[in-house]
DOBA-411639 format. One record per residue (C-alpha): residue number from 1; x, y, z. Coordinates in steps of 0.05 Angstrom, whole numbers, padded with zeros to 5 digits. Example, Ala and Ser with C-alpha at 12.3 -4.5 7.8 and 13.67 -1.06 7.14 Angstrom:
! DOBA-411639
     k       xx       yy       zz
     1    00246   -00090    00156
     2    00273   -00021    00143
//
This chain:
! DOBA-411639
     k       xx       yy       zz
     1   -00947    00257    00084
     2   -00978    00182    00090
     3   -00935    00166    00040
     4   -00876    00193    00058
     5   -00891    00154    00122
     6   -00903    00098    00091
     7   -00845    00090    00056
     8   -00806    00112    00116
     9   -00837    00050    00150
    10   -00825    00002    00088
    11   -00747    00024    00090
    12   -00735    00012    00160
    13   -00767   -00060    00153
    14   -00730   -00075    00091
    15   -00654   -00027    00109
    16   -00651   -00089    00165
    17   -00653   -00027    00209
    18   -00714   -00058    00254
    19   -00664   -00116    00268
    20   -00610   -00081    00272
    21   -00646   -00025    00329
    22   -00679   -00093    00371
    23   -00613   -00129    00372
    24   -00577   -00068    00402
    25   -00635   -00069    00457
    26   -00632   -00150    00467
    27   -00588   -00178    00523
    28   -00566   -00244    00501
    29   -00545   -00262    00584
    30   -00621   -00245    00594
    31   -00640   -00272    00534
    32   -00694   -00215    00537
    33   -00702   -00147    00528
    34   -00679   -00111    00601
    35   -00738   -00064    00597
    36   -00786   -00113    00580
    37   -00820   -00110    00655
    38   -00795   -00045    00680
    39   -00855   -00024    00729
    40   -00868    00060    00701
    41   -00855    00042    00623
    42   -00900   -00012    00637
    43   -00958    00029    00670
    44   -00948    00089    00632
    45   -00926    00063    00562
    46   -00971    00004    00565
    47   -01032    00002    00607
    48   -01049    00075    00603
    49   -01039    00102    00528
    50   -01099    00067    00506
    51   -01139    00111    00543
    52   -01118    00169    00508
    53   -01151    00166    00447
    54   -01218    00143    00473
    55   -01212    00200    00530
    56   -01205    00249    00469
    57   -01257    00218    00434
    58   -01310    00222    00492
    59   -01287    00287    00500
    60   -01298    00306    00429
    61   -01363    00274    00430
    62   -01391    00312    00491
    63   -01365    00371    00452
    64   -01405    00365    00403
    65   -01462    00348    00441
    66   -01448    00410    00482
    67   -01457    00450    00427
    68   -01528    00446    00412
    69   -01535    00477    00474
    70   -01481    00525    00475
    71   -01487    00570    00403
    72   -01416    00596    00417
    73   -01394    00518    00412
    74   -01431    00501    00347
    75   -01368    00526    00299
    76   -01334    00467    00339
    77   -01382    00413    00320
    78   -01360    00387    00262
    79   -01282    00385    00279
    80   -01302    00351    00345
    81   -01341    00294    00308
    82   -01278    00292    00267
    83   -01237    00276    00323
    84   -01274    00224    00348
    85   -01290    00195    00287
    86   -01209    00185    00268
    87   -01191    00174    00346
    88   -01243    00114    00350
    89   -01225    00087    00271
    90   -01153    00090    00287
    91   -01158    00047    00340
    92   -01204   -00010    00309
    93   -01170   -00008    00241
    94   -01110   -00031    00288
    95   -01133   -00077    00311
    96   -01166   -00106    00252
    97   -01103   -00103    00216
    98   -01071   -00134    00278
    99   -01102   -00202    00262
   100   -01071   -00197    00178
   101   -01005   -00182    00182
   102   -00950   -00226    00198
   103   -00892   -00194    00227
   104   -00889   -00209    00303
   105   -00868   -00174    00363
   106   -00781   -00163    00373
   107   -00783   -00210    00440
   108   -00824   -00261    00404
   109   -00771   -00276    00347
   110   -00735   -00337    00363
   111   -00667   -00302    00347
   112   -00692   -00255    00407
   113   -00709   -00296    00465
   114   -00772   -00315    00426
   115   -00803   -00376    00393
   116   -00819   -00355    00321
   117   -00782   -00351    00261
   118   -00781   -00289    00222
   119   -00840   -00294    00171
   120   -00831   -00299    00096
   121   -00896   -00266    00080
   122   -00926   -00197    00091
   123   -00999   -00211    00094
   124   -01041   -00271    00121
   125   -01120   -00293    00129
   126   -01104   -00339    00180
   127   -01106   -00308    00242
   128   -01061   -00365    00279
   129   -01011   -00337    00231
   130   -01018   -00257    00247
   131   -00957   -00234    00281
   132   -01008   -00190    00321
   133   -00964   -00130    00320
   134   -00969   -00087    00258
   135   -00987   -00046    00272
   136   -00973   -00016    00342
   137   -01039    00008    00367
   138   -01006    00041    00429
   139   -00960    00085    00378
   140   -01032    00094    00336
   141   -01050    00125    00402
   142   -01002    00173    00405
   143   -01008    00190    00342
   144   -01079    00206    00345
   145   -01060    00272    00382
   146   -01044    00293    00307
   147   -01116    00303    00306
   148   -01105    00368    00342
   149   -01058    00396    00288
   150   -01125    00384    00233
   151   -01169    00413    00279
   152   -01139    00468    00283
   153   -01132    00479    00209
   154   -01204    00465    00196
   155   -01223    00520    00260
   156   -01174    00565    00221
   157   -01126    00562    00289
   158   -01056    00561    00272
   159   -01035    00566    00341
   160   -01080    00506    00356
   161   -01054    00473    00286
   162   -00984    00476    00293
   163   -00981    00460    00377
   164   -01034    00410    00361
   165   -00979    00385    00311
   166   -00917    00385    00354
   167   -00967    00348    00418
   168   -00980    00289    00361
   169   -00905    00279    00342
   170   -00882    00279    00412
   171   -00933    00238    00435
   172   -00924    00186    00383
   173   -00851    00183    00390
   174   -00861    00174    00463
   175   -00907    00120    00460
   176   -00865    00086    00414
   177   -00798    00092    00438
   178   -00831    00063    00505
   179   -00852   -00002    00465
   180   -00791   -00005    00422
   181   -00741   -00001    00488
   182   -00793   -00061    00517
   183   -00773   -00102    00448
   184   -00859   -00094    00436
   185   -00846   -00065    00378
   186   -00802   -00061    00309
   187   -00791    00018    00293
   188   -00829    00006    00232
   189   -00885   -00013    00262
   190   -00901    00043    00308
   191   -00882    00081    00231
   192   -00937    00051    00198
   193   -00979    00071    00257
   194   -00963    00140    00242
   195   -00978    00124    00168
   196   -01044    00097    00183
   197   -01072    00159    00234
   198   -01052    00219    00192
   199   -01090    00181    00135
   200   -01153    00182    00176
   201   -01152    00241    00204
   202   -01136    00272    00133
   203   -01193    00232    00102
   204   -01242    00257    00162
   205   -01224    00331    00164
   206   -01215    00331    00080
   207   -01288    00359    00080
   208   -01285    00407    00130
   209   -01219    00432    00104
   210   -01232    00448    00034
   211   -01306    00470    00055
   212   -01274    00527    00096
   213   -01225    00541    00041
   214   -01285    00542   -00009
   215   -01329    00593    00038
   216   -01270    00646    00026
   217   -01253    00643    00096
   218   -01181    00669    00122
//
C-alpha cells in the first residue's frame, strides 16, 4: 500500500495534474486562491487538525498507562504504545522532511499569486531552499486515524479494523481537500502524507501483527 501511494503521489506531481487541480482553484482577478482566508476552513482545517494526532497519542499513552492498573486493559497495551508511537513519528518526520524538500506551497508559486518559481530539484540541504510543504503535516494528521484500522487488526477487531480504516480515509481526505481548496497544498502532497503514515504505522504494528498471527490466534 505505501507504494501504491507513493506512486499515486509521484504521478499526480509529474501527470501536471497538481497544476492543473491549483489552477482550476486560482482566481487570476484575486490573484489568490478565494478560500485562502475563509474563517471555518481556516479554524477547522488549519488551526485544529494538529491536535488530533497528539490528542490520540495522549490518549493512547494514558491507555497504556491505565493498564497496569486495569488487567482487563493490559491486551491493549501494546497497540496503544503503537499508536502513539506512529501518531507522534508521523508528525515529526513531517516536519523534518518539511525543511528537505523543495516543492512549495500552490499560493506561493509566482504563476499563482506567489513569488517563487517552480523548483527544478526534488531534494535540498539548504533549508532557505525547502519549499516547506512536502509534505502536508495537516493531511499526515488525518491520516494518522489509519492507526485505528492496525489496531484493530493487531486486537484481532475487524469491526474496529475496518471502521478504524474508513475514519483514516475520510479524515485524510478531509483534511486535505480543506488545504488543497486554500491553495496550501499540491494533491500530491497531502498523497505522500498518506504514503508516509501507513508506512509507520505498518512498521510499528509489524511486530504485534505477525506475533498474534504466530501465537495461533483467530
Amino acid at each position: 500500500m505505501t507504494l501504491a501511494l507513493a506512486g499515486l503521489a509521484w504521478w499526480a506531481n509529474a501527470s501536471g495534474l497538481d497544476l492543473r487541480i491549483a489552477a482550476a482553484l486560482f482566481d487570476p482577478a484575486l490573484d489568490d486562491f478565494p478560500l485562502r482566508a475563509n474563517r471555518w476552513l481556516e479554524l477547522i482545517g488549519h488551526r485544529m487538525v494538529l491536535a488530533l494526532p497528539i490528542g490520540v497519542a495522549l490518549a493512547a499513552v494514558a491507555v497504556a498507562a491505565a493498564s497496569y492498573r486495569i488487567p482487563a486493559w493490559r491486551r491493549w497495551r501494546a497497540p496503544a504504545l503503537a499508536v502513539a508511537a506512529t501518531c507522534l513519528a508521523g508528525q515529526m518526520l513531517v516536519q523534518a522532511l518539511k525543511h528537505h524538500t523543495t516543492l512549495p506551497r500552490p499560493y506561493d508559486l509566482d504563476t499563482l499569486g506567489g513569488y517563487t518559481p517552480y523548483p527544478q530539484h526534488w531534494w535540498t540541504w539548504a533549508r532557505a531552499k525547502a519549499g516547506g510543504a512536502l509534505p502536508s503535516g495537516h493531511a499526515g494528521a488525518g491520516y494518522s486515524m489509519l492507526v485505528l484500522y492496525f489496531a484493530g487488526w493487531s486486537l484481532g477487531r475487524p469491526a474496529l479494523r475496518w471502521w478504524g480504516l474508513a475514519v483514516g480515509i475520510a479524515a485524510g481526505l478531509g483534511f486535505s481537500a480543506v488545504r488543497i481548496l486554500q491553495g496550501a497544498h499540491f494533491l500530491s502532497q497531502t498523497l505522500w502524507s498518506a504514503a508516509l503514515l501507513w508506512l509507520l504505522a505498518a512498521l510499528f504494528f509489524y511486530p504485534l501483527i505477525v506475533g498474534r498471527r504466530g501465537g495461533g490466534q483467530a
